[in-house]
N, C-alpha and C positions, 0 to 999 in steps of 0.2 A: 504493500500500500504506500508506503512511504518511498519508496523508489519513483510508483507514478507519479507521484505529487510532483516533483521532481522533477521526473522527466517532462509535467506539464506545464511544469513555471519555465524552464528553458526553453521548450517552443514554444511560450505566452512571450518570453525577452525576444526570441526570435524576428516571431510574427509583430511586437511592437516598431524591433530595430524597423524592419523590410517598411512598413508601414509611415514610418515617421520620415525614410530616404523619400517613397514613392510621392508621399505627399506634403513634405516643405519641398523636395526637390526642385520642383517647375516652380515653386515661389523665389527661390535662390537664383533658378537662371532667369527670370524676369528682369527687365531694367539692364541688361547686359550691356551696353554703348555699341548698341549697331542698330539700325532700320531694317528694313524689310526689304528683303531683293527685287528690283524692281529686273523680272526675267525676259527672254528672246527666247526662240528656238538655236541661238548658238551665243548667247552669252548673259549674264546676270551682272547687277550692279548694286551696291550698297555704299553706304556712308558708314564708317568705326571709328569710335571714339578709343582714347589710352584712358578716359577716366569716367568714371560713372555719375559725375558731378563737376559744377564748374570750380571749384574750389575757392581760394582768391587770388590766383593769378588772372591776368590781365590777358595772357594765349593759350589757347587750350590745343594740344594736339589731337588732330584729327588724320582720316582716311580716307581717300575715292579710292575704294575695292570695287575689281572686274574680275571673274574668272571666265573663260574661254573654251569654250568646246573644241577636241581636239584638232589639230590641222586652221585653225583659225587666227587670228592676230588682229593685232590695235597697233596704233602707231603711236610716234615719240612727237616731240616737239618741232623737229625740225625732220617730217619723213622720208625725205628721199624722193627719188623721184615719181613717186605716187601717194596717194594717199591722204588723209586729213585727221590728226590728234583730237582726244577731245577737247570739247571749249566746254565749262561748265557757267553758267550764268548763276549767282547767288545773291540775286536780288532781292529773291523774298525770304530771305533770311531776319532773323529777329536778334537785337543785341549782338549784330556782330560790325564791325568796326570794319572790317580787310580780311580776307583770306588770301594766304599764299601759298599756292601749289610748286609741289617741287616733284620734278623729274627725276627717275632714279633712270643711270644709264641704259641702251639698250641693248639690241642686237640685232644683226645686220642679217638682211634677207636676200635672197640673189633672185628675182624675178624671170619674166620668159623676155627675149629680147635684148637680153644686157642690161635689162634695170633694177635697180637697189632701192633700196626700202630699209627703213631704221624703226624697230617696235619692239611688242611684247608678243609673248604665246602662253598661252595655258593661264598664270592669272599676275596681277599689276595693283601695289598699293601704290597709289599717287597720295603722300603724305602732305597733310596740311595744315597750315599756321593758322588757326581761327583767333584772332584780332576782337575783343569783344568792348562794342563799346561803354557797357556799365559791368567792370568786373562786379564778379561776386554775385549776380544775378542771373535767373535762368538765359538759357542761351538756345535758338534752335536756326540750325545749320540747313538749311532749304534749298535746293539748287535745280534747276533743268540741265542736263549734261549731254548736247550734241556727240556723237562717237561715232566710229565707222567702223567697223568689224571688217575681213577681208578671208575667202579662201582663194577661190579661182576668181569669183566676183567679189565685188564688195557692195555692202549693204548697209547704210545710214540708219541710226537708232538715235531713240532721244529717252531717255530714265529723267524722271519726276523722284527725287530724294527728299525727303526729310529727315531729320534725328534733332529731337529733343533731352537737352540734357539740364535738369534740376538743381538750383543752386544747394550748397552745402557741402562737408567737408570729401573732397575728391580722392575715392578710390581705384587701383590702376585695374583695367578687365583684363579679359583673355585678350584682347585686341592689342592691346601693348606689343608683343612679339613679331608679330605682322606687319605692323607698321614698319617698329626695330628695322626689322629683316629689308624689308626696302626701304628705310632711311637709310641705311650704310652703305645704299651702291647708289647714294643721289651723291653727285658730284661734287668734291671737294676741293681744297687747293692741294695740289700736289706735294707742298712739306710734310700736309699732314698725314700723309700714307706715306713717307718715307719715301718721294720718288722728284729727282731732280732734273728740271730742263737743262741738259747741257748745250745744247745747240737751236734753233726753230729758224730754217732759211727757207727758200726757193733756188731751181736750181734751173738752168733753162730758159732761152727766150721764152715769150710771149703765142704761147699756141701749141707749146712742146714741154709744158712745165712739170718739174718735180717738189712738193711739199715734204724739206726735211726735216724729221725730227729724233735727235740725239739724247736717250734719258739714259738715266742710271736708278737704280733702285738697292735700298739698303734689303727689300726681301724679294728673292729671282720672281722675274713676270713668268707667267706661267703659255695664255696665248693671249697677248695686248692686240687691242681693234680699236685704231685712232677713227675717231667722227670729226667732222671739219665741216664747220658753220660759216659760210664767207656770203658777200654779194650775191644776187641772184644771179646774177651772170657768168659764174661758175659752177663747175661740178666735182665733185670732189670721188672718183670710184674709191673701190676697196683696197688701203694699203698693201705692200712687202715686207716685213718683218722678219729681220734676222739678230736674234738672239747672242751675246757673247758673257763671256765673264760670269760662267755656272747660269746663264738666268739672269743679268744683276743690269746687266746694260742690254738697250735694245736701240738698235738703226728702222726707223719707220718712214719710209718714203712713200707717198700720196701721190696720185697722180694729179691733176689741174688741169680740167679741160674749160678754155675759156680763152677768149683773145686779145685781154690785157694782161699787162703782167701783172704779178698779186704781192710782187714786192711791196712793202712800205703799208699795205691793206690790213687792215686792222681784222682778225680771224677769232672765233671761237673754235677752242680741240676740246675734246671728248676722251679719256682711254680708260677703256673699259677691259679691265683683266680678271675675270674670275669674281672675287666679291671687294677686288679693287675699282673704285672709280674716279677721277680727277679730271679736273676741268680748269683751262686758264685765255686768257685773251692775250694776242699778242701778235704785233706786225711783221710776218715775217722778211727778212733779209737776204739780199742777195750772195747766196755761197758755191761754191764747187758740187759738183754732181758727186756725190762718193761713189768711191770704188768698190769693186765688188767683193762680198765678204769671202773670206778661206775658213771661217771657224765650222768648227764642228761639234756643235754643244754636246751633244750624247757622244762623242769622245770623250769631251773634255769632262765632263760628268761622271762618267763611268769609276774612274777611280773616287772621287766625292762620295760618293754611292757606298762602293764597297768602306771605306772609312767609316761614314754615317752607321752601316749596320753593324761595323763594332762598337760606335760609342752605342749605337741603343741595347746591347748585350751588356754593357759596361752601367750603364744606367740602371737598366731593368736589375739587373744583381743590386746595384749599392740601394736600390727601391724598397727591397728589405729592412734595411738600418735605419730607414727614416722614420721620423716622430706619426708620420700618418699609418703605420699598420701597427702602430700600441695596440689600437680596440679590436683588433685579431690576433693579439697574441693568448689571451684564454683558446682559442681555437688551436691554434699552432701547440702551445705548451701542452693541451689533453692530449692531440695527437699523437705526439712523441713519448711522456708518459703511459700511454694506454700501450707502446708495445714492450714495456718493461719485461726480460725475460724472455718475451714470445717469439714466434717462429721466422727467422730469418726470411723467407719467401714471403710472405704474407707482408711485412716490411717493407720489400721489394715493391711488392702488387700495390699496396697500399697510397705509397710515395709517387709513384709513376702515377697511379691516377692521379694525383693530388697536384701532381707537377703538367698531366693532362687538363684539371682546370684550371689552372692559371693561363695556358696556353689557349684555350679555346676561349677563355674570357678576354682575351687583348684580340684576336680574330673577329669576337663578336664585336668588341669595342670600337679596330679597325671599319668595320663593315658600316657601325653607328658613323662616323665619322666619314666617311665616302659617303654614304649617304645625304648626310647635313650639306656636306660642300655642295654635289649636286644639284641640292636642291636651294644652295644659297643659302644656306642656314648657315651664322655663325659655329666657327668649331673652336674646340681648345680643350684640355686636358682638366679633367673635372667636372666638368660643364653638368651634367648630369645631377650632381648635389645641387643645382639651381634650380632643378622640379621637383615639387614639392613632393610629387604623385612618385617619383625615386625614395625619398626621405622615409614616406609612409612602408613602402616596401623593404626597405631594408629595418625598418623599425618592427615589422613585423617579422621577418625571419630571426632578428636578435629575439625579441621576448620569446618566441618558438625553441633558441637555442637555446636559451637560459630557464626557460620551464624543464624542458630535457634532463639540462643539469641539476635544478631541482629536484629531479625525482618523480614528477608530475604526469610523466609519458603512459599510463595506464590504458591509453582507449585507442583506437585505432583511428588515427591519422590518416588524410588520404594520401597516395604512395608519393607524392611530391613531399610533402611535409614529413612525412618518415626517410625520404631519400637526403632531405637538409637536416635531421638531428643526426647527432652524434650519437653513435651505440655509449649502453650503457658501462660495457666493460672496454668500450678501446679495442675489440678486433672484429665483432659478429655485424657491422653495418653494411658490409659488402661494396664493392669497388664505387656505387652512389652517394656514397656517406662521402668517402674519401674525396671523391671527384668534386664534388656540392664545398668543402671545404677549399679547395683552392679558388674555387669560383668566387667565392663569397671572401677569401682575404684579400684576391685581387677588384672584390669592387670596392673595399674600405679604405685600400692601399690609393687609391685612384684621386683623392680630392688635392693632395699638393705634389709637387715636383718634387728633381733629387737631383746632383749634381750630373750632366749628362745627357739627363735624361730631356731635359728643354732643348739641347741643341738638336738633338734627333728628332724631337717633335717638331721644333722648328722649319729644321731640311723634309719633313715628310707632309707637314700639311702645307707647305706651301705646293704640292708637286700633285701628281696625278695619283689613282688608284692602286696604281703598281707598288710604287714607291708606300704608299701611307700601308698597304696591306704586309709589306716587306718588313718596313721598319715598327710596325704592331705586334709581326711574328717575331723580329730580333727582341725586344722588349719582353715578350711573355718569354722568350727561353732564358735570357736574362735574370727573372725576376724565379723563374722555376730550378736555377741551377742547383742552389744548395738543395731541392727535395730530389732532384738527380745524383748528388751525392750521398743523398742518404740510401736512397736504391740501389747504388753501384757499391755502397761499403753499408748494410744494413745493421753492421754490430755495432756501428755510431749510438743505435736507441734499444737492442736488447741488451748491452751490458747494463741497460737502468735498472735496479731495485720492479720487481713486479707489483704490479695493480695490489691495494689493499684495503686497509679498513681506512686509510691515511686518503684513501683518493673523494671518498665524501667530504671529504673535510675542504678539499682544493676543490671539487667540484663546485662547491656552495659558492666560497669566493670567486671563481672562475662567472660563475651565473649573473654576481653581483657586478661583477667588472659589464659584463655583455649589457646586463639593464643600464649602467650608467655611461653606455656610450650611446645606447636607445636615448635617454637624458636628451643626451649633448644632440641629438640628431633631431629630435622635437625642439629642443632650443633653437638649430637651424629653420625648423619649418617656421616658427615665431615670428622669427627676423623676415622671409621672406612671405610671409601669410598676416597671420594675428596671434599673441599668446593664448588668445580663446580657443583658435583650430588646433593648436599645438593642446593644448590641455583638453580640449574635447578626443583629442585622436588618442593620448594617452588615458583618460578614463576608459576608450574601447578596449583598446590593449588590458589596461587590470582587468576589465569584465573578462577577456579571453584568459587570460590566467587563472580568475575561479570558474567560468563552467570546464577548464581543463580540470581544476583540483574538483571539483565536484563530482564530475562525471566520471573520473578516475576510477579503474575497478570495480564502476559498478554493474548492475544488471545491460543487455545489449540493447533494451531500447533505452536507457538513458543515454548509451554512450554513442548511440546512435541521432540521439536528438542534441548531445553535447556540440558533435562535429556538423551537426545542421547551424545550432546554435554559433559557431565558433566560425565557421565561413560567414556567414551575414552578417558577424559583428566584424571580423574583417575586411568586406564589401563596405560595408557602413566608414570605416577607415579608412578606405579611397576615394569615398564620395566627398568626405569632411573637406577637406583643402580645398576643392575646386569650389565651392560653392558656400560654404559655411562662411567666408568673407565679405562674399556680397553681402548676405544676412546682418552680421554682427560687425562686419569694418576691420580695421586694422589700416595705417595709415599710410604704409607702403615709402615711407619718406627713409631718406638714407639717415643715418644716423651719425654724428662725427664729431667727435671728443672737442671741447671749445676751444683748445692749445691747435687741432689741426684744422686745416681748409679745404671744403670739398674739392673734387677732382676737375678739373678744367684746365683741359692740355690750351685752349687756347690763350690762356693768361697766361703760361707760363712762359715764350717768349719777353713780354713786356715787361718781367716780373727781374728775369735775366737782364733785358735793360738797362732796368734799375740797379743792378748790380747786385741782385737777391740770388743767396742760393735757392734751388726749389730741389726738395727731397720727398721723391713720389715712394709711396707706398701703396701697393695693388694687393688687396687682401679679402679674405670673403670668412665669413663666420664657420663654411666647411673645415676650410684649410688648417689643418694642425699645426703643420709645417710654421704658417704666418703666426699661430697663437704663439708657439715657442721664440721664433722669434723677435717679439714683441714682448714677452714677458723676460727674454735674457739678456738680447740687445737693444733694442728699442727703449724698453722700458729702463733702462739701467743708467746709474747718475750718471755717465759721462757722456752718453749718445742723447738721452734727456736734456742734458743741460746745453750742448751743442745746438740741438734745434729749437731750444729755444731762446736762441739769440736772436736780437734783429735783423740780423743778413740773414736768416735761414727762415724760409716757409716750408711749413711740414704740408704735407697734399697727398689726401686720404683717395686712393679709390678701392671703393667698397662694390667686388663681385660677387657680391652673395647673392643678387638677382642678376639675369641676364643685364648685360648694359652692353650695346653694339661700340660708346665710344669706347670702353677701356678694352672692348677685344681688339678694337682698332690699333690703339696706342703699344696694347701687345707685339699686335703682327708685324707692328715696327719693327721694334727690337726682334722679331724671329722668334718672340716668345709666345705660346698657345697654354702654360698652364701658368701658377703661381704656387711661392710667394713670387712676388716682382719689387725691386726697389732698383731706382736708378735716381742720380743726382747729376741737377742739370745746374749751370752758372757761370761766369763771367767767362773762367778758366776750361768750361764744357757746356757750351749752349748745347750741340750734339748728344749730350749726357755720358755718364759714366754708369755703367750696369755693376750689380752688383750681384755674388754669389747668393743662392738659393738657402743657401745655409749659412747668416749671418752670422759676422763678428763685429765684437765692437770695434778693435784695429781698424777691419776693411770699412766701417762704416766713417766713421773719422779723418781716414785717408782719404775715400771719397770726397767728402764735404770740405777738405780742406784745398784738395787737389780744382775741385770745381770752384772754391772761392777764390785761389789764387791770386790772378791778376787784380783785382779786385781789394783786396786786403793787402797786398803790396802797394799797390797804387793811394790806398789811403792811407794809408800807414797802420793799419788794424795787423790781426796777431798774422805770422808770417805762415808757412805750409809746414807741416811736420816733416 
């Protein structure tokens, strides 16, 4: 009797969970910051908003979203020889001051006839500055949006928009990301991607013209496509592009067909590389036709190449020693304990799996990352700890590990969740146990960098599929070697002391370790969510720890309604973050200590100027790595008191939520994870980078090195 009770109050929490998702659910995605798609038979259009409210700034970002039925396209700004952009008219818009629409780069169509065409395919946020004339009050963005759609024909459409957004305090949506993603390829100035005009001439009379232009780039173009905006009475075909110096420089010559010369003519360029884009105006000059190139990039590569896949074997190994796989060391330490004594093979079998997933999880990771690029999607080493809907799930497989450890494991698990616990004795899990354990250390291992290991991420996300899949498989063998040396010498972990009454004892502690990096992993959802989702997600988690201890051993329909019970409250804890915000808020604003100054790479020229040092610090609440060094260098009275002196501005950027500018100012430097610190100043406008693993010396030398001239010139303290 007492059993049913039981089993009836856990399908009663069940059926409430299910009930409560189905029906606050559609209240949570109400008021989302997007209208209603106004559709065709080959394309749709809406207006998205980044905030669910107009908050009290003064411009709100906004979106014109198109998606595209296959084989179809829209044009840019300046089409090419066919075609017509949209024009949006926002005249009956309410509370808004100006909109300004911005183009993100495009790509080049080769038409029937020899005619080119400059647009988009499949779908286009055109991101927009809404201007509002009575901050702080409602605002609604209204627009009629002429557009031409094109396959073999083209078809003229007109979308009727609106989106109303309600004063009060401004939460970011899902729309945030999108926007993101095409605001980082709307065109910038070319310092700020790291890419310099060395040369812009004309080569050629007047009817026979060449457009040359000579850049260099601190990270290799990948495949650059110059656009060239001049006079109507030119035409500008599709450039030659020959690559030298690894990738790093590039010779782009344009054709110029038109019967003035275009010397001294004031032009708009366009180059568009991958999820590079920059843009500059500038009159080109009369220079020599260049000669023709002899390089041979993928010669020249090829050795780069093979070097690169050592340092990422060399990285991947030292990836172990770093501060970010602490909260897998309970995992790692039961494993090697549990074969105290036991059978040399099994040892063997054990390690190899375990060295199998770590290898198959940098594959998988490679595969995420070819992915993202293709689709435009910023990439970079961590990244993943920025979704909240990752945080949840690895919050869930710890409290799974650490009930295990508990002792708690009585009911039968479905065979996923039995193939991630750990056996109770350390040998009878079978090669899924083992395997699920390497899996799981290399996705905890994943939020911060390690000496090495940046430069190979560096050389591999800049490049193509080949390369990022190579240098993912050099990293996972890297990072699996020592479980390879455990396999290849097995009596490294049966000379330990065998399993005994000692090993409860560690296990308990081992459990408590795993819950309080669960903790620390809801304290990340916090920061990029609300502390209410993060504390609602963790009340689900303790309900799943007592219907495990309840359901434990008991009768098989409890333990049958336990694991009904124990999935829906799980579900319920992937729903929480996406949606629980909307509801209850959280303020989404960065947050930054009042000694430092948010991140804004483009102040920091002027700041140099002035003859300011500026000391960036690129950090995300994931990142362990960053925590340590912050709490041993950063925080420590000699690096403290250096920054904060007058000549030095400290400059926070905080990636703890996706941010397109600081992956920008990353890919600068070649760097795709963190921590990141580099010091820029009088002595290093270019900056000085700095190791992954701080010291106070390197940090001090830095700052002294970039003050230099500066503090000579004043007569302030000299360089060490």
């Amino acid at each position: 009797m007492f059993d049913r009770i039981r089993t009836n109050a856990l399908l009663l929490l069940s059926l409430t969970m299910a009930i409560l998702v189905v029906a606050i659910g559609p209240a949570w995605a109400a008021g989302n910051g997007a209208s209603a798609w106004d559709q065709t038979d080959f394309s749709e259009a809406r207006l998205v908003a980044a905030t669910d409210a107009t908050g009290k700034g003064e411009t709100l970002r906004m979106g014109l979203q198109f998606r595209l039925s296959p084989g179809w396209k829209m044009y840019w700004r300046s089409p090419g020889d066919a075609g017509s952009p949209p024009q949006p008219d926002w005249s009956a818009s309410e509370n808004v001051a100006d909109v300004a629409m911005s183009w993100p780069a495009p790509v080049r169509f080769f038409e029937a006839a020899g005619l080119e065409t400059h647009g988009y395919t499949d779908e286009v946020v055109f991101p927009l500055a809404v201007r509002l004339s009575d901050p702080g009050q409602p605002v609604t963005l209204a627009g009629t949006i002429d557009y031409q759609v094109c396959e073999k024909i083209c078809i003229p459409f007109t979308a009727d928009l609106s989106l109303m957004l309600p004063a009060g305090p401004a939460q970011t949506t899902p729309f945030t990301r999108v926007i993101d993603r095409f605001m980082a390829v709307v065109p910038k100035a070319p310092a700020t991607a790291g890419i310099t005009v060395d040369e812009l001439g004309v080569a050629g009379p007047a009817g026979n013209q060449q457009l040359v232009a000579r850049l260099t780039a601190t990270l290799p173009f990948e495949e650059p496509d110059l656009f060239v905006e001049g006079p109507v009475d030119f035409r500008f075909p599709a450039p030659e592009v020959t690559l030298s110096d690894g990738g790093r420089q590039a010779l782009i010559v344009t054709p110029v067909e038109g019967d003035e010369t275009l010397a001294g003519v004031p032009v708009t360029l366009t180059l568009h590389d991958g999820m590079r884009a920059v843009a500059w105006e500038e009159a080109p000059a009369p220079v020599e036709a260049p000669a023709a190139s002899s390089v041979t990039p993928a010669a020249e590569s090829g050795g780069l190449f093979l070097s690169m896949l050592a340092v990422a074997v060399l990285g991947g190994l030292i990836l172990n020693l770093m501060p970010c796989v602490l909260p897998v060391l309970s995992i790692k330490l039961l494993h090697v304990v549990g074969h105290g004594g036991g059978d040399r093979r099994r040892v063997t079998t054990g390690f190899l799996a375990s060295a199998a997933g770590i290898v198959v999880s940098f594959l998988v990771l490679a595969a995420g990352a070819i992915a993202l690029k293709l689709s435009g999607e910023a990439v970079g080493w961590g990244i993943q700890f920025q979704e909240p809907l990752f945080l949840v799930f690895l919050t869930v497989v710890l409290v799974l590990f650490a009930a295990n450890l508990f002792g708690l494991y009585e009911i039968a698990l479905p065979s996923w969740a039995g193939a991630l616990a750990t056996p109770r004795d350390g040998h009878q899990g079978g090669l899924a146990g083992h395997f699920s354990t390497g899996v799981f250390a290399t996705l905890l291992a994943t939020p911060c960098s390690a000496p090495f290991l940046g430069t190979a991420l560096g050389f591999a996300l800049a490049r193509g599929p080949v390369e990022i899949a190579a240098i993912f498989l050099a990293l996972g063998l890297g990072m699996a070697l020592p479980y390879f040396a455990v396999a290849v010498m097995p009596g490294l972990v049966t000379r330990l002391p065998r399993p005994g009454p000692w090993m409860a004892k560690v296990r308990w502690v081992l459990g408590l370790l795993l819950l309080a990096t669960a903790a620390w992993l809801l304290w990340v959802m916090a920061a990029q969510t609300s502390m209410t989702t993060a504390l609602a997600v963790a009340g689900v988690m303790a309900l799943v720890v007592v219907v495990i201890a309840v359901a434990a051993g008991r009768g098989a329909g409890l333990r049958r309604a336990g694991v009904v019970a124990i999935l829906l409250l799980i579900a319920a804890a992937f729903v929480l973050p996406a949606q629980w915000r909307t509801l209850f808020g959280g303020d989404g604003v960065q947050r930054v200590a009042h000694d430092w100054r948010p991140f804004d790479e483009s102040a920091i020229a002027g700041l140099v100027d002035q003859g300011k040092v500026v000391f960036v610090d690129v950090t995300a609440d994931w990142c362990v790595t960053c925590k340590v060094n912050k709490l041993l260098v950063v925080n420590s009275n000699a690096v403290a008191g250096r920054l904060a002196e007058s000549d030095v501005v400290p400059m926070l950027a905080d990636w703890t939520n996706p941010d397109p500018a600081i992956a920008a100012f990353l890919a600068r430097f070649d760097r795709y994870g963190i921590p990141f610190n580099v010091a820029f100043g009088p002595g290093a406008p270019e900056g000085i980078t700095l190791p992954e693993l701080l010291t106070v010396e390197a940090v001090l030398e830095a700052l002294d090195e970039a003050a230099a001239p500066a503090n000579l010139a004043g007569g302030g303290r000299p360089p060490a």
